[in-house]
N, C-alpha and C positions, 0 to 999 in steps of 0.2 A: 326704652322701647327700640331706640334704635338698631342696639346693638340683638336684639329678636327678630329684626326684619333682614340684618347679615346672616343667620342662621339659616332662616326658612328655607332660601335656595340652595343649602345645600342637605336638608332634611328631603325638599321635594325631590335632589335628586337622586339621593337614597331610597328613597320611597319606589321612584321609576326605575333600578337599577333590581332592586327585589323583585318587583313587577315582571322582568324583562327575564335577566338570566333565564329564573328558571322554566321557560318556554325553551329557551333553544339549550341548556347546560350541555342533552343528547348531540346535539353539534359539537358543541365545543369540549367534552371530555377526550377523544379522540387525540386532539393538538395537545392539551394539557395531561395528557397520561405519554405521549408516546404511541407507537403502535406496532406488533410484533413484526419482526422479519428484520432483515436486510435494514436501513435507512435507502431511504428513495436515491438519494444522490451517490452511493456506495455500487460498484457495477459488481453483478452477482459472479461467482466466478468457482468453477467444480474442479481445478487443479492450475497449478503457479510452478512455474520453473523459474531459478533464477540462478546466475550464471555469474561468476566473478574468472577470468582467466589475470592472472596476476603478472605485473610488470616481465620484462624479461633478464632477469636475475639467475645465474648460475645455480644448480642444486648443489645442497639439499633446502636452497632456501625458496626456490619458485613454488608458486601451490596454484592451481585451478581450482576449484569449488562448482559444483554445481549441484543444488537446491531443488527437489520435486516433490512436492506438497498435493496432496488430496485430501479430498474427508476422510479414507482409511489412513495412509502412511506416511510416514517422512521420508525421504531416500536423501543420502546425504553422500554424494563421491566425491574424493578432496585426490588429485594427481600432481603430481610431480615431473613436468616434460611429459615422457612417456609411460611411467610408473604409477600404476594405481595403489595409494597408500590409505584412504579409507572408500569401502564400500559398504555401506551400514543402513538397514531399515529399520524403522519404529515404528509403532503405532499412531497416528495420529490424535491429538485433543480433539475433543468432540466441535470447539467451537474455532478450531482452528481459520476455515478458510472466511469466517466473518473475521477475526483479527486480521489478517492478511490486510483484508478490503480497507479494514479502519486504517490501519497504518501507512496500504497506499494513499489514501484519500490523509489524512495527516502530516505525511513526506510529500503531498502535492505531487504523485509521482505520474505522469501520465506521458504522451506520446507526441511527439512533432513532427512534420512531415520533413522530408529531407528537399534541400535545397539544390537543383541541381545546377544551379547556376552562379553557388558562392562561391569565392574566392578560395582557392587551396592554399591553408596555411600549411608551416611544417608541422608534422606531428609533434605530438609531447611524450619526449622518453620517459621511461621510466615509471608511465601512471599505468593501472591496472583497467581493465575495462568489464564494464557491465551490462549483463542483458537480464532481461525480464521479460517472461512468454505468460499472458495468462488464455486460459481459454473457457470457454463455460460450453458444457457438452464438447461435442465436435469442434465448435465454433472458435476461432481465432480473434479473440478481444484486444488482444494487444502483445505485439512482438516492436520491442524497442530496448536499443543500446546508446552505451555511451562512447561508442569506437567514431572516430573523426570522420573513417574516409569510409564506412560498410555503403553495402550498395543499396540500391534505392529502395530494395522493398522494405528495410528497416528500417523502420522510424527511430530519430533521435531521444534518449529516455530525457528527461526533462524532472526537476524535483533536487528531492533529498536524498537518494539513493544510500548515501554512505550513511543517514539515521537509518533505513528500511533496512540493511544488510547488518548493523547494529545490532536493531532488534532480534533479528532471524540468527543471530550467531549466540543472542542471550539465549531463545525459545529453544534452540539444539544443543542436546547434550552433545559437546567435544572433546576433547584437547584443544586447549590454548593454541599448542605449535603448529598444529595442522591446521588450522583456520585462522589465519592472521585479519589484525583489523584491516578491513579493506582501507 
C-alpha cells in the first residue's frame, strides 16, 4: 500500500493537468506552433545596402563592393579605384529580405552610437571597411560602419560582419576574383 499512496499524487496531477490544458490549449497553440510573419525581435526591413570599400591595395587587386537588395532585385557593383568592373541585376528570392533580417539578428549585427569624446587611436592600415544601410519604406533604420574616425552621424557597425558579408557573397552568383573574402 505504500507504494499506491506514492502514486496517487502523481495520477491526481495528471488528472488536473487534462482538466486544465484543454481550457486554455487556444492560448497556448500560438507560442507552440510559432506564428506567421517576421519573428517579433527581427526589425522588418524593404531594402539593405551593404557596402565593403577594400583596403588600399594597388590594382588590379583593390575591389569596392557594394550590395543593394529589395524584394524585387539584387544589384551587385564590385569597382576598382575608379573603374566599374561589375554592374549586374538579378532577380531577387522571394524570401530574401526575411534572410537578411535572420542573419543580421544571427551576426548580432546592430548599431552604436559614436563616441565623441574617445580617444583617437591611429588607424589600422590595411583593413577593409564596412557599411550597412537598412531602411524600411522611406525610413532610415540603420546606417552603421566599421570606419574608425566617420563622422558622427554614423554609427559604429557592432557584430559579425565578416559572417553577414560571408553569407551575402554565398547568396550572389559571382566571380571568386571580383568579390574577395572581406
Amino acid at each position: 500500500m505504500a507504494a499506491g499512496k506514492g502514486v496517487a499524487p502523481h495520477i491526481e496531477s495528471l488528472k488536473m493537468w487534462y482538466k486544465t490544458v484543454p481550457k486554455y490549449w487556444l492560448l497556448l497553440l500560438p507560442l507552440m506552433l510559432g506564428s506567421e510573419g517576421p519573428h517579433p525581435m527581427i526589425t522588418p526591413m524593404t531594402r539593405l545596402v551593404y557596402r565593403y570599400q577594400g583596403p588600399a591595395i594597388p590594382p588590379p587587386y583593390q575591389r569596392n563592393i557594394e550590395v543593394t537588395i529589395d524584394a524585387e532585385k539584387i544589384r551587385l557593383i564590385v569597382t576598382c579605384v575608379d573603374e566599374v568592373l561589375i554592374d549586374r541585376e538579378q532577380p531577387a528570392p522571394a524570401d530574401i529580405l526575411i534572410q537578411l533580417a535572420e542573419w543580421r539578428q544571427t551576426d548580432h549585427l546592430s548599431a552604436l552610437p559614436r563616441q565623441s569624446n574617445v580617444a583617437r587611436q591611429a588607424p589600422v592600415t590595411g583593413a577593409g571597411m564596412h557599411t550597412l544601410t537598412i531602411y524600411h519604406g522611406q525610413q532610415l533604420v540603420m546606417d552603421a560602419g566599421t570606419a574608425q574616425f566617420a563622422d558622427q552621424t554614423t554609427a559604429i557597425l557592432s557584430g559579425d560582419i565578416a559572417s553577414f558579408a560571408n553569407r551575402l557573397r554565398q547568396a550572389i552568383p559571382h566571380n571568386a576574383e571580383d568579390w574577395p573574402t572581406p
